[in-house]
N, C-alpha and C positions, 0 to 999 in steps of 0.2 A: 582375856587377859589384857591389863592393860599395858602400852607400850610406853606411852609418855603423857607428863604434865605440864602443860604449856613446853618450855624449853626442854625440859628436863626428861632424860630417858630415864623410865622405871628399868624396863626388862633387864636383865643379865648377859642378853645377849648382845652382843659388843656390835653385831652387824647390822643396828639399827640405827638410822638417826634422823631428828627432825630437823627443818630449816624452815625458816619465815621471812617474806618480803617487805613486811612490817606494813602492809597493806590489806587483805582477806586472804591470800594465798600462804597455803601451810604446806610441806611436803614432808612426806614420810622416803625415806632412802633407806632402801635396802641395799647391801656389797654383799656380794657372793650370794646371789639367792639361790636355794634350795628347795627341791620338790616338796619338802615338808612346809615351805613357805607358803602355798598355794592356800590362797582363802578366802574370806571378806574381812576386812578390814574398815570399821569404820570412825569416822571425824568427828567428836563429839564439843557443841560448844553450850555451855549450862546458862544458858538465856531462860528468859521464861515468858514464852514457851520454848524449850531444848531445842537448838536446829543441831542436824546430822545428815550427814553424807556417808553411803556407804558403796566401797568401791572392790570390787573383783579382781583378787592377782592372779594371773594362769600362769605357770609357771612351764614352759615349751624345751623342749631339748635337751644336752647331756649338760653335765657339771663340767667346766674347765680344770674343778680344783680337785 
């Protein structure tokens, strides 16, 4: 699924969001994460050739919320 387009969050779900240092550095922010959050997540930039990073979230302990 996709999550975001450059700035712009696709997903529906409200507890995502991206942030940029207007440099190479892109962050995905998740609030409230959730067991069901747990995945690969990956950085996609349409070069060509496509560069991508793909990063592992583990998701540890109980829910506060």
């Amino acid at each position: 699924m996709i999550l975001t387009i450059h700035r712009h969050v696709i997903t529906k779900v409200q507890r995502f969001s991206v942030s940029h240092d207007s440099q190479k550095t892109w962050l995905l922010h998740v609030s409230g994460v959730q067991q069901e959050d747990r995945g690969y997540y990956m950085c996609q930039v349409n070069t060509n050739p496509m560069i991508n990073q793909v990063g592992y979230l583990q998701v540890v302990g109980k829910s506060l919320f």
